[in-house]
C-alpha positions as CSV (number, residue, x, y, z in Angstrom):
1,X,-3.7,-10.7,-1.0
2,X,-0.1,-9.9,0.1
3,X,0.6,-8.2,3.4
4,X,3.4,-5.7,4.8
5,X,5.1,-4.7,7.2
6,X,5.5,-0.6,6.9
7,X,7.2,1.0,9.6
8,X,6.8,4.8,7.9
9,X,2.9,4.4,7.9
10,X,1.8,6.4,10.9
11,X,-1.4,8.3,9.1
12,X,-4.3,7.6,6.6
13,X,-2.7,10.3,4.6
14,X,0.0,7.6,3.3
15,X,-2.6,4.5,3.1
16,X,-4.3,7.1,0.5
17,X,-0.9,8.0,-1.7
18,X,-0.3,4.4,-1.6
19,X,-4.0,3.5,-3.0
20,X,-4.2,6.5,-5.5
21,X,-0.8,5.0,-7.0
22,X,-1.6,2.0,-6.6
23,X,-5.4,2.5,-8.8
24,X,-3.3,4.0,-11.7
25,X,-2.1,0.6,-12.1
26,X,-5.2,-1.2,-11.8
27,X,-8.4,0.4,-10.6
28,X,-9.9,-3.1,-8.8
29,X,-7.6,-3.2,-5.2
30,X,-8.7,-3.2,-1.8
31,X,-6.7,-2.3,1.2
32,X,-6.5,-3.3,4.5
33,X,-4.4,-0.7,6.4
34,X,-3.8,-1.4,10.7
35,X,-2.0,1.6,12.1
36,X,-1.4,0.2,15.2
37,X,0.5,-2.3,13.9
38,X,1.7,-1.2,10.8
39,X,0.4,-3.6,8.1
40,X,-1.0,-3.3,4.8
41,X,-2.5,-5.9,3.4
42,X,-3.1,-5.5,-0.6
43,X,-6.2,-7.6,-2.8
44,X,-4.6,-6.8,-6.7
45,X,-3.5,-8.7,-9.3
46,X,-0.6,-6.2,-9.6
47,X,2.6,-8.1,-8.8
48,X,4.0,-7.9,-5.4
49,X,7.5,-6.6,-6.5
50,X,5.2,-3.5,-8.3
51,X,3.4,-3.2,-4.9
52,X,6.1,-3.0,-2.9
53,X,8.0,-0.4,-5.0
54,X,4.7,1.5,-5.1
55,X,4.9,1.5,-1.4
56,X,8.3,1.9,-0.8
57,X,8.2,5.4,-3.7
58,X,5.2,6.4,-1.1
59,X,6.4,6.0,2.4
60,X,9.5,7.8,0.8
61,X,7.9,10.9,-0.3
């Protein structure tokens, strides 16, 4: 499981682009979003540098 730090997550709405893109890659994840503090943790076997580009492509949007 890998965890981040996302400062532009401040809705669900970007916890659900994130996991849509994310399923393309590989339909077994689970996420653990924490608005408050801004975390996402991520259960794949995706890499981590494909997570975090994932995210990055989302919270950009």
């Amino acid at each position: 499981m890998y965890k981040f730090k996302i400062e532009q997550m401040g809705c669900m709405s970007c916890v659900q682009y994130i996991e849509v893109e994310l399923k393309e890659l590989n339909k077994a994840i689970n996420l653990k979003p924490n608005l408050k503090a801004k975390t996402l943790e991520v259960g794949t076997t995706i890499s981590k540098k494909e997570v975090k580009r994932v995210i990055e492509d989302a919270c950009v949007r």
